[in-house]
C-alpha positions in Angstrom: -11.8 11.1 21.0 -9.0 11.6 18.7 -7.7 7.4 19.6 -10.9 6.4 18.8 -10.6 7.7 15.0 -7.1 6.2 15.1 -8.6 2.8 15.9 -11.1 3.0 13.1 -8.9 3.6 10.7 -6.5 0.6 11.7 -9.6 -1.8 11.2 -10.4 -0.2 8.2 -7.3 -0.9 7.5 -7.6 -4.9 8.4 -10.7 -4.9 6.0 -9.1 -4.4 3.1 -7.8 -8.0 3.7 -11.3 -9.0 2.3 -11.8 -7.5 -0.5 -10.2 -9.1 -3.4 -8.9 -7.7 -6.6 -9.5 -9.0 -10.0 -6.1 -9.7 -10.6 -3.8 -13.1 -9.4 -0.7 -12.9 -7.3 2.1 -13.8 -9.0 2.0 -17.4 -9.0 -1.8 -17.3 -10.1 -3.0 -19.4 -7.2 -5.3 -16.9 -5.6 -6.3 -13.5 -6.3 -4.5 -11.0 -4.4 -6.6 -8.8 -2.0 -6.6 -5.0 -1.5 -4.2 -5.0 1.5 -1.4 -7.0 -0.1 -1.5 -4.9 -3.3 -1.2 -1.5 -0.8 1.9 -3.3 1.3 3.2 -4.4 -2.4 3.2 -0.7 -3.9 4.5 1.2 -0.8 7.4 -1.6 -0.9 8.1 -0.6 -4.7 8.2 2.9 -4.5 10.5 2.4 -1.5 12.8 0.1 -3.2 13.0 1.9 -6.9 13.0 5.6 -5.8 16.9 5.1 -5.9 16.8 4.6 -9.7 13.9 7.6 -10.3 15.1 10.6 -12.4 15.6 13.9 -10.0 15.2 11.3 -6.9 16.1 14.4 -4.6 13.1 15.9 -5.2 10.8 13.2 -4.3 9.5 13.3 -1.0 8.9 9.6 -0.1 7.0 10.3 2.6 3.5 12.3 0.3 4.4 9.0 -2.4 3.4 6.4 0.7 0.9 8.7 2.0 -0.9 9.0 -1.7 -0.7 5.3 -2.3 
């Protein structure tokens, strides 16, 4: 069933708030896991692709879907 996949993904998805990366958040109190560096990077390219050069021709959408 295709809801079934849909739900695996999600926790897959929830995982990644496990696995922690080498690197510390900004205030270097912790290390920063896997799922706040995704949420982090899809927020950046959101919030910079006004200032990219030939920003018309970048389809948002394929950048979120590739990070």
């Amino acid at each position: 069933m295709i809801l079934e996949k849909e739900f695996q993904f999600i926790l897959a998805l929830d995982a990644l708030k496990k696995v922690n990366r080498r690197n510390f958040n900004l205030d270097d109190s912790r290390r920063e896991n896997t799922a706040e560096h995704s949420w982090q990077i899809v927020v950046f390219a959101q919030v910079l692709l006004p200032y990219a050069k030939d920003k018309d021709k970048i389809d948002l959408l394929r950048v979120i879907r590739m990070l």
